[in-house]
C-alpha positions as CSV (number, residue, x, y, z in Angstrom):
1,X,-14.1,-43.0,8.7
2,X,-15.4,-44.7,5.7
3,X,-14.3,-43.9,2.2
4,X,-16.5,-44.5,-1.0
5,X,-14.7,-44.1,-4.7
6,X,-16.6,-41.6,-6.7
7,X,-16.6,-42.2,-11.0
8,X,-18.5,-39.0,-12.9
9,X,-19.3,-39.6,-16.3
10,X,-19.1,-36.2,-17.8
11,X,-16.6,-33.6,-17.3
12,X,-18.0,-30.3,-18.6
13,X,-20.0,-27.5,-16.4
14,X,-22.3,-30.4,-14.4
15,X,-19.3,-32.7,-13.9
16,X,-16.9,-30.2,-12.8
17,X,-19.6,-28.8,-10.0
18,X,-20.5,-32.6,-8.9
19,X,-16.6,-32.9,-8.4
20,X,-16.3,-29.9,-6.6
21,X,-18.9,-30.6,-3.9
22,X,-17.9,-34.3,-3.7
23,X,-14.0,-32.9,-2.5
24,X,-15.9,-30.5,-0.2
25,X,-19.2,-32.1,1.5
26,X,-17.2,-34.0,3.8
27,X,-15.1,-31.1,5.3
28,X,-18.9,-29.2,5.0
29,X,-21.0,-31.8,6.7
30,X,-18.4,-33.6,8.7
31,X,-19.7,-37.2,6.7
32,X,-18.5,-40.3,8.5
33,X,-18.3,-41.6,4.6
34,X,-16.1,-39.6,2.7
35,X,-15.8,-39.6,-1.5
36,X,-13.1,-40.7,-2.8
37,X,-12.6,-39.0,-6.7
38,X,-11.3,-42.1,-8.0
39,X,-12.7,-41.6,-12.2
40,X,-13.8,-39.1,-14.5
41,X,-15.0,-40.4,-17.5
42,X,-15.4,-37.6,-20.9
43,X,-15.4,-37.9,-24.7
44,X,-11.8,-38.1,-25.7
45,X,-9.2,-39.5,-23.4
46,X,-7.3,-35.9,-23.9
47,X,-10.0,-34.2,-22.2
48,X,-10.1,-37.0,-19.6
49,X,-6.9,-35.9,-18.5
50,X,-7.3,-32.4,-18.6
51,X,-10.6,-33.0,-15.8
52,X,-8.4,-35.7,-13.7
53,X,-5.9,-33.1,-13.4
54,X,-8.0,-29.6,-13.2
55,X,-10.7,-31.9,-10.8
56,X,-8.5,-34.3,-8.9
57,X,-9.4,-37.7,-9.6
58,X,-7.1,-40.4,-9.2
59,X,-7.9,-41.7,-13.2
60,X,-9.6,-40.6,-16.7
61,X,-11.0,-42.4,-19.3
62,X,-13.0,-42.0,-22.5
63,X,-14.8,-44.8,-21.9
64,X,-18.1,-44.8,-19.7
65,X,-18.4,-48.6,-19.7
66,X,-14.8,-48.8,-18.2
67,X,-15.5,-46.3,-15.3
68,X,-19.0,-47.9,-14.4
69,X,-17.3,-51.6,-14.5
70,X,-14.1,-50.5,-12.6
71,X,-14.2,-51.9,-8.9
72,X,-12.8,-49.2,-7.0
73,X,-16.0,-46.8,-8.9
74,X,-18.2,-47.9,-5.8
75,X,-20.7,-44.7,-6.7
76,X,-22.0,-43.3,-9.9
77,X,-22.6,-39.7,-11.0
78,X,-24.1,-39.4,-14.4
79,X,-23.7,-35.4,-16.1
80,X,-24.2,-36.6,-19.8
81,X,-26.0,-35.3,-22.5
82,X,-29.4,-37.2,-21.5
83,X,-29.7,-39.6,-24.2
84,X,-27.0,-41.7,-22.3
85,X,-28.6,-41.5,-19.2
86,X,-30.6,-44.6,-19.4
87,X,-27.9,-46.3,-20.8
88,X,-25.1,-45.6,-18.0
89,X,-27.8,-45.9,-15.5
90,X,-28.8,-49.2,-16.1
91,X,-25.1,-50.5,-16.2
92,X,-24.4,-48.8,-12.8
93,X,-27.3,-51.0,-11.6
94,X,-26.7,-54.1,-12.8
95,X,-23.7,-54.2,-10.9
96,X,-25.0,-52.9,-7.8
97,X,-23.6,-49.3,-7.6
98,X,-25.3,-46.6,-6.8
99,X,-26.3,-43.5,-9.1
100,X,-27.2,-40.0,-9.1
101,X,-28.5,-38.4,-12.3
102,X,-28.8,-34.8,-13.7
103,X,-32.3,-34.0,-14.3
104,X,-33.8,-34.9,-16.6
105,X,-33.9,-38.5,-16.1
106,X,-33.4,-39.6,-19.9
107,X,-34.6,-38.4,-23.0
108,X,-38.0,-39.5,-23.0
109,X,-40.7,-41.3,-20.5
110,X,-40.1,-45.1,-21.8
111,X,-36.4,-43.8,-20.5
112,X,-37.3,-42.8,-17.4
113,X,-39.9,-45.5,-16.5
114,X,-36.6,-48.1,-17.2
115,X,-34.6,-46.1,-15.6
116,X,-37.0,-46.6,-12.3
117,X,-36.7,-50.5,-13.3
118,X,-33.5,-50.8,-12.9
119,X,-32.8,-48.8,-9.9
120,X,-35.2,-50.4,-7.9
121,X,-34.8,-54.0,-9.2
122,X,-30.7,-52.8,-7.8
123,X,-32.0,-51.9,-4.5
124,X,-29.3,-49.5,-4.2
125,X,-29.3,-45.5,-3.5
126,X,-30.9,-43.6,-6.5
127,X,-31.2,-39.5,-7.0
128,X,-31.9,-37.0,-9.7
129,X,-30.2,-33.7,-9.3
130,X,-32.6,-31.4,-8.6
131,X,-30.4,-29.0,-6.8
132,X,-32.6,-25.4,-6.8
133,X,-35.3,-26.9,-4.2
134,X,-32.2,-27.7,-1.9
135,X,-32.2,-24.0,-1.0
136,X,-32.3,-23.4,2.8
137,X,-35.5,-20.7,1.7
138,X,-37.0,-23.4,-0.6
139,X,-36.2,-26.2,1.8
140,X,-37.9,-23.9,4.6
141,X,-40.9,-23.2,2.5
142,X,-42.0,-26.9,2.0
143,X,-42.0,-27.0,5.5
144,X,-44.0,-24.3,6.0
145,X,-46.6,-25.4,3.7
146,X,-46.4,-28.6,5.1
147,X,-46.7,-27.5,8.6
148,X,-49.8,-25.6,7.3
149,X,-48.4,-22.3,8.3
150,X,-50.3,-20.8,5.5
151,X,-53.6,-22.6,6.0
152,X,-54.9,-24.9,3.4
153,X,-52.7,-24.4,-0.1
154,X,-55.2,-22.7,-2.4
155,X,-53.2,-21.6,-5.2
156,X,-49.6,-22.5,-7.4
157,X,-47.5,-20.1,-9.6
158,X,-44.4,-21.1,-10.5
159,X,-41.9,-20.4,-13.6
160,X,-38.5,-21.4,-14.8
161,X,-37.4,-18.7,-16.8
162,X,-34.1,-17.3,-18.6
163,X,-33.4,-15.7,-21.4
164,X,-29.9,-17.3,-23.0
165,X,-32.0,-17.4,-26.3
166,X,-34.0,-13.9,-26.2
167,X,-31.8,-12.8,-28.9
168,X,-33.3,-14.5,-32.1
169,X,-29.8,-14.3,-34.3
170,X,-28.4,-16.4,-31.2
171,X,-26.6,-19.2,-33.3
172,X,-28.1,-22.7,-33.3
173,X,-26.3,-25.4,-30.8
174,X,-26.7,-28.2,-29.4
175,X,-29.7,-26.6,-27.3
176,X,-31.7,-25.8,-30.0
177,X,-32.2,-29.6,-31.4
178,X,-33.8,-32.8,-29.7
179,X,-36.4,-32.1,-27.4
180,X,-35.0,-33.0,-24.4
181,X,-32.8,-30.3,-25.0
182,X,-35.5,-27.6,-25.6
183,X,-37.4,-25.6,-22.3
184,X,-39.2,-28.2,-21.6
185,X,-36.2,-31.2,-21.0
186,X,-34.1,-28.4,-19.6
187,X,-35.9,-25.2,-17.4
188,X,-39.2,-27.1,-17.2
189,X,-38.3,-30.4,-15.1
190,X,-37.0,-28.1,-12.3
191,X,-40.1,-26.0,-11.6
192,X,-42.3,-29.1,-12.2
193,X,-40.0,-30.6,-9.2
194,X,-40.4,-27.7,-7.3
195,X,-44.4,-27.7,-7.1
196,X,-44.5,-31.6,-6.6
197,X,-42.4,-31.0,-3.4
198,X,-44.2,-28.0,-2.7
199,X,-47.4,-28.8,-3.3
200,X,-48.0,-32.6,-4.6
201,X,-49.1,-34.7,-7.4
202,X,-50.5,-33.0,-11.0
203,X,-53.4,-34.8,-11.7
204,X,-54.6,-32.8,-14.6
205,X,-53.1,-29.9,-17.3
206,X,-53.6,-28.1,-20.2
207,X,-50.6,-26.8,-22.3
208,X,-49.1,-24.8,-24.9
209,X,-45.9,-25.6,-25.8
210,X,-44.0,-23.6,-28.9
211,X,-41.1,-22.4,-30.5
212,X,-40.7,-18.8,-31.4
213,X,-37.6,-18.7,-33.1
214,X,-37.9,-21.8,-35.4
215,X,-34.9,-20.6,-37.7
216,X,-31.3,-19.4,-36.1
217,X,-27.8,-18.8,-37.7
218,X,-26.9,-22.3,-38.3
219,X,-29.6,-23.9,-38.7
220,X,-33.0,-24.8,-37.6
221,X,-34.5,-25.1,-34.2
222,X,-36.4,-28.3,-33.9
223,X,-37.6,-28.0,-30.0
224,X,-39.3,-25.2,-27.8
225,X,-38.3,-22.0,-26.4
226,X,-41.6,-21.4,-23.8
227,X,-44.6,-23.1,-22.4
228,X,-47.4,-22.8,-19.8
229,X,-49.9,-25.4,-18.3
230,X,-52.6,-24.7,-16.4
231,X,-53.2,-27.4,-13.6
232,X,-54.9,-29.0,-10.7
233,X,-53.0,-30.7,-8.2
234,X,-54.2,-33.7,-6.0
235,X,-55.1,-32.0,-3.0
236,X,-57.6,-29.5,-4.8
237,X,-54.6,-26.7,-5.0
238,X,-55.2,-24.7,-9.0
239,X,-52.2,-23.9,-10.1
240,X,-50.1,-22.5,-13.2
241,X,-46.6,-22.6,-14.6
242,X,-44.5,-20.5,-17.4
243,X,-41.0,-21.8,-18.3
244,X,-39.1,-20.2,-21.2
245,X,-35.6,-19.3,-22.6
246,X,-36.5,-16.4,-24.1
247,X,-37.5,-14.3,-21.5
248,X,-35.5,-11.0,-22.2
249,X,-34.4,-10.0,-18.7
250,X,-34.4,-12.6,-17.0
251,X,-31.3,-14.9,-15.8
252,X,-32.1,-17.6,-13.6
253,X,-36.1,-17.1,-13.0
254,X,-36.7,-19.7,-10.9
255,X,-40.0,-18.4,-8.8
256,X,-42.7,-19.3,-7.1
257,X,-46.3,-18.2,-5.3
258,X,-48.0,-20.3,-2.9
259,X,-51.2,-18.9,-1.8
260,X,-53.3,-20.4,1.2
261,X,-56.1,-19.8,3.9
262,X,-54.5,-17.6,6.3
263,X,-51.1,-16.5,4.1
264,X,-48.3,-17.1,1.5
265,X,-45.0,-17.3,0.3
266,X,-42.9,-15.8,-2.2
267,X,-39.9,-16.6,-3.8
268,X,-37.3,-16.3,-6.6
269,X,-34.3,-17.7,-7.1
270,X,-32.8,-14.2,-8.3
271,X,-32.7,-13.4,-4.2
272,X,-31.9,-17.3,-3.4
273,X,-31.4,-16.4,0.7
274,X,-34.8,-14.7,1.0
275,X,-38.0,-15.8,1.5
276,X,-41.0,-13.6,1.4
277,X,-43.8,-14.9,3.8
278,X,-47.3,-13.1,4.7
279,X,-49.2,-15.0,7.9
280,X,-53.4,-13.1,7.8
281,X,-52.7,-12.1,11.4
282,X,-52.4,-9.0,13.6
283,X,-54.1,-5.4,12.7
284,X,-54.7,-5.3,9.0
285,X,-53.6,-1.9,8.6
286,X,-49.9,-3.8,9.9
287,X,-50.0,-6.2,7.6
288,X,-47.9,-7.4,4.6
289,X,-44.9,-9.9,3.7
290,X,-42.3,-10.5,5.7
291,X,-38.4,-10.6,3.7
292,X,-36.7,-13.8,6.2
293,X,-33.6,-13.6,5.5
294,X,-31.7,-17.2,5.4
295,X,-29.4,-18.1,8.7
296,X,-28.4,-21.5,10.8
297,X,-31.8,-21.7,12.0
298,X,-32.5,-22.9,8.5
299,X,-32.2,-26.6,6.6
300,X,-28.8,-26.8,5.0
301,X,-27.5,-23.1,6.1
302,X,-25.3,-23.9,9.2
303,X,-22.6,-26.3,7.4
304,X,-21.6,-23.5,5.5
305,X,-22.1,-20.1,7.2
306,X,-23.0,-19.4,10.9
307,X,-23.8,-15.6,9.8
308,X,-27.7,-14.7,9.6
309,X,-27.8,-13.3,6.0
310,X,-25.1,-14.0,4.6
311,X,-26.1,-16.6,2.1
312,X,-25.6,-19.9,0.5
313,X,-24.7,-19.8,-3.0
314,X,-25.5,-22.4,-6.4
315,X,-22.3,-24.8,-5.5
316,X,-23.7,-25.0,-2.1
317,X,-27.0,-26.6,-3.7
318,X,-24.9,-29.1,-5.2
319,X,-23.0,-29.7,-2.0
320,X,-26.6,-30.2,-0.3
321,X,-27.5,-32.8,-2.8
322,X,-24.1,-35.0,-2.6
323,X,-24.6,-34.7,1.3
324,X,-27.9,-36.2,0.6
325,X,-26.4,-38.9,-1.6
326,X,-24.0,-39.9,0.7
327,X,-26.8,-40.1,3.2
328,X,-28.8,-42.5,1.1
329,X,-25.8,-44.6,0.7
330,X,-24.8,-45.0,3.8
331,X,-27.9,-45.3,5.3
332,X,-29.8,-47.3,2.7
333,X,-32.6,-45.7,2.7
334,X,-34.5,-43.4,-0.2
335,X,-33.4,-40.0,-0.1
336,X,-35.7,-37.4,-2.2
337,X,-35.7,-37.5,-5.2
338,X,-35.4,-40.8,-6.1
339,X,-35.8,-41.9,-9.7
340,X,-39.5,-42.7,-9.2
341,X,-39.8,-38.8,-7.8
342,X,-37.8,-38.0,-11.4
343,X,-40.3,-40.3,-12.8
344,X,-43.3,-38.0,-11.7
345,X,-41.8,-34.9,-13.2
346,X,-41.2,-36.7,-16.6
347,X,-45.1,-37.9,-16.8
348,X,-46.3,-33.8,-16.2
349,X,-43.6,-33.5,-18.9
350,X,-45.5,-35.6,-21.4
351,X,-48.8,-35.0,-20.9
352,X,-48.1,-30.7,-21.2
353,X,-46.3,-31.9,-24.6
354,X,-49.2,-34.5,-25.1
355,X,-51.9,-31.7,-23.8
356,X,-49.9,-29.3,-26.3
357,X,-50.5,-31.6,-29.4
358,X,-54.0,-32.3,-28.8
359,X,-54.8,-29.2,-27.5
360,X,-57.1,-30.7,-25.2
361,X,-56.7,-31.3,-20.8
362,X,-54.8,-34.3,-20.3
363,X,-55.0,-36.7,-16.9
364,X,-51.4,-37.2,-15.7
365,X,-50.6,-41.0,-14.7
366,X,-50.7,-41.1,-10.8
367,X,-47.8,-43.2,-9.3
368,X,-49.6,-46.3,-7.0
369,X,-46.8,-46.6,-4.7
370,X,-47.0,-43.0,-3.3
């Protein structure tokens, strides 16, 4: 059985869950190659110490460059703040090691599109941590939709919403300046993910993008607190998305709607081991949607539970995605989503934000390659 040495730059929530599931997936999955926590890097080399020992890594250090160039750091997680995403990323690469980045990708486009560079100049494994779609429900809805068991897709909802900033005399933080920190660098990238999978390319949007509390105790807010786009996806599907912080009542809104031909599906991340699915068959006066309730027969359930209904829960998404890492790795092959996937979601990014400034529909770059 194969080991790999694990180095996490970035100790704090995301770090401490990307070390928890790396000590776990392979007992989980029963991985022929098996992490090794061999660095955490953080800001000060007190707090280094304090994750080596609460996380159980071999070594600390307050010094990214020194975990990325170490030899026994054969794997790369990156849970930074993102404007030292690129720059960690491209390090990793140079030497050959593979990387798996929190969403989103950097802090703006130019950092994604290097970002995508360097990985696959590397030819090494490359994800972005898009851990909600890794659901068993969402993970057995794309394959519904793919398997057409809805008919043709007609129609997209979806919305990221939460509402850690309803209260307006909320103080101002760290969230509240530089617009990758705003809705639409942090709740936005994950729904746009979600209907890419779902659904497939945006080739077209309209947005508004704003900020309703622009003053907070502490200061003032420079990014935004909600947006919507309107959109039309390759395949002809319409569509629309909401994402927001300040949506009073609600704590982890992640939802979608998929309308098609001959049914739909419903879900929301609120209920994450139920998905909601109506198939246009049978009497009408018997129809109506179906609550499935998650079990082994789904994607990803089994490893963890082998009760029907019982459910998965947020560290098992993060479990799912270093599974899916380790898979790449040892496999060499691309495992979804690769940086040029994060790339996509970073280009609807920028053209809502564009579409917002101009207030005018905005084409979205199309990727050749896919």
């Amino acid at each position: 059985m194969a080991e790999i040495g694990i180095g996490i730059v970035g100790g704090g929530y995301m770090g401490k869950a990307h070390a928890v599931a790396m000590t776990a997936v392979g007992a989980q999955f029963g991985t022929s190659l098996r992490p090794r926590l061999e660095m955490i890097a953080a800001r000060t080399k007190a707090s280094a110490e304090d994750y080596r020992q609460a996380f159980g890594f071999r070594r600390g250090t307050d010094d990214w460059d020194q975990l990325v160039s170490d030899p026994d750091v054969e794997a790369v997680v990156i849970a930074t703040p993102q404007k030292l995403h690129r720059e960690i990323a491209e390090a990793a690469f140079s030497l050959g090691k593979p990387v798996l980045c929190e969403k989103p990708m950097g802090a703006s486009l130019e950092d994604a599109e290097a970002m995508v560079a360097a990985a696959e100049a590397s030819g090494v494994a490359n994800m972005v941590g898009y851990n909600y779609i890794r659901t068993p429900a969402s993970q057995f809805a794309r394959k519904l939709i793919a398997e057409g068991a809805i008919g043709t897709v007609t129609w997209f909802r979806g919305e990221h919403t939460e509402d850690f900033y309803a209260d307006p005399d909320a103080p101002a933080t760290w969230r509240t300046s530089g617009m990758a920190n705003g809705t639409m660098g942090d709740l936005a990238p994950h729904m746009i993910n979600a209907a890419l999978a779902l659904i497939g390319p945006v080739t077209s949007l309209v947005a508004e993008v704003e900020t309703v509390h622009t003053q907070r105790p502490g200061g003032a807010v420079t990014n935004d607190d909600q947006a919507q786009i309107m959109c039309r996806f390759a395949n002809g599907t319409m569509g629309q998305m909401h994402f927001s912080r300040i949506a009073t009542g609600r704590k982890m809104g992640y939802a979608y709607e998929v309308h098609g031909t001959h049914g739909a599906i419903r879900f929301d991340q609120e209920d994450q081991n139920a998905l909601w699915l109506y198939r246009a068959e049978g009497p009408e006066a018997e129809r109506g949607f179906r609550k499935i309730l998650t079990g082994p027969a789904h994607p990803d359930y089994l490893p963890f539970c082998q009760g029907p209904g019982h459910g998965t829960g947020y560290q098992d998404q993060i479990i799912i995605e270093a599974h899916d890492f380790l898979r790449a790795i040892e496999t060499r092959t691309p495992v979804w989503p690769t940086f040029r996937d994060g790339l996509a979601v970073m280009r609807v990014v920028q053209a809502a934000l564009t579409s917002s400034r101009t207030r005018a529909w905005q084409d979205v770059p199309q990727d050749p390659t896919i």
